[in-house]
N, C-alpha and C positions, 0 to 999 in steps of 0.2 A: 486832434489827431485820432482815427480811429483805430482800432485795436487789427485791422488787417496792416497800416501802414508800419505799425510800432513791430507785428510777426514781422514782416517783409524786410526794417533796418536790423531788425536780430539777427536776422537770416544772411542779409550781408555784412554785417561784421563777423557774422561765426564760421559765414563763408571765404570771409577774410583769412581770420587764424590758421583754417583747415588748409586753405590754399597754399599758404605758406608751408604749411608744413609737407604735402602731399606731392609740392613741385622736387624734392629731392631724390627718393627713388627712382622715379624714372630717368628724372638726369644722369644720375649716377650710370642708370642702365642704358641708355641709347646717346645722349649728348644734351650740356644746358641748352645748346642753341636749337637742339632739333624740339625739345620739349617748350623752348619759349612761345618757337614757330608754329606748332599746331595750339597750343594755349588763346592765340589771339581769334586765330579764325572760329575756333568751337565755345568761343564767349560770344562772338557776334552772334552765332548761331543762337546761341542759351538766350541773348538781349532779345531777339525775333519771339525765342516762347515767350517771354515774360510780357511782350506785345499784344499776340496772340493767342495764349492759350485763356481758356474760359475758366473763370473760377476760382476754385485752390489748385488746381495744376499750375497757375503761375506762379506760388512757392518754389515748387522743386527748379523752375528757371531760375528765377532770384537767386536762388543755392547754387545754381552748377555757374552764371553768371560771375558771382562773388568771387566762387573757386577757380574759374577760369583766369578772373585777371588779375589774381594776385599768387599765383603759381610761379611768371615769369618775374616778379620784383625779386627775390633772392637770389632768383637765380643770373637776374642781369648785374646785381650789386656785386657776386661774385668772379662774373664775368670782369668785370669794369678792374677787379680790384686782381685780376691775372695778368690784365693791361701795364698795370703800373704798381707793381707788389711791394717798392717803396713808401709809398701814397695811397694804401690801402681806405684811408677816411676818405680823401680829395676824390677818388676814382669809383667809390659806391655812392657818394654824395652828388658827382656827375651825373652820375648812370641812372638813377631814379631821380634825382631833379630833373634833369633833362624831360625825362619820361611824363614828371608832374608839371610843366609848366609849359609843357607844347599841350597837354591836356586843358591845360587852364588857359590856352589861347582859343583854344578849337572851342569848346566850350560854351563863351559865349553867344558865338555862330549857330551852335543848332540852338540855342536855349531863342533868339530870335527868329531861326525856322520852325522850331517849335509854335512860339506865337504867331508868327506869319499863317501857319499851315494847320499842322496840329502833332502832337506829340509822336502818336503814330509815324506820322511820315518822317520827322526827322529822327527816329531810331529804327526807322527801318534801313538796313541797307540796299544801296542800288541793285 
């Protein structure tokens, strides 16, 4: 593994941590659901830089990437868990498994359009 791949999984796991923590202010200020909503679409966006841009400018995608989709996991954990505030474990357990196993369905489809095509194409969006 070379030392740009090893910066890049830093960068998504720190981009992890951050996201988590950065998705609650704005929820707090505008709504969880309105901040889940725009999180998804300006990851897709951030996943096209890290496509396209040349260089080390694909770090800073990787970073806003990271940030982007994991903003909405707390914030849907605590959604889930306003659902059913008895069942607060069973209802954030729902809410992000759900989230991680239709991932892990989809998944292996681009990972074959991938090889079919090329990486490119299947992380680009239509």
């Amino acid at each position: 593994m070379n030392s740009d791949m090893v910066f890049a999984l830093f960068l998504l796991f720190l981009g992890g941590a951050v996201g988590s923590v950065l998705g609650e202010p704005p929820a707090n200020r505008y709504d969880r659901v309105h901040v889940s909503r725009w999180s998804y679409p300006l990851s897709v966006a951030a996943v096209t830089g890290v496509i396209h841009a040349p260089g080390p400018a694909m770090f800073l995608f990787v970073a806003l990437t990271s940030v982007g989709r994991y903003v909405p996991f707390s914030l849907q954990a605590t959604l889930g868990q306003d659902h059913l505030p008895s069942r607060i474990g069973t209802a954030s357990g729902v809410a992000l498994g759900l989230t991680v196993s239709i991932g892990g369905l989809i998944g292996p489809l681009l990972g074959h359009l991938a090889d079919s095509t090329s990486l490119k194409t299947a992380r680009t969006p239509p």
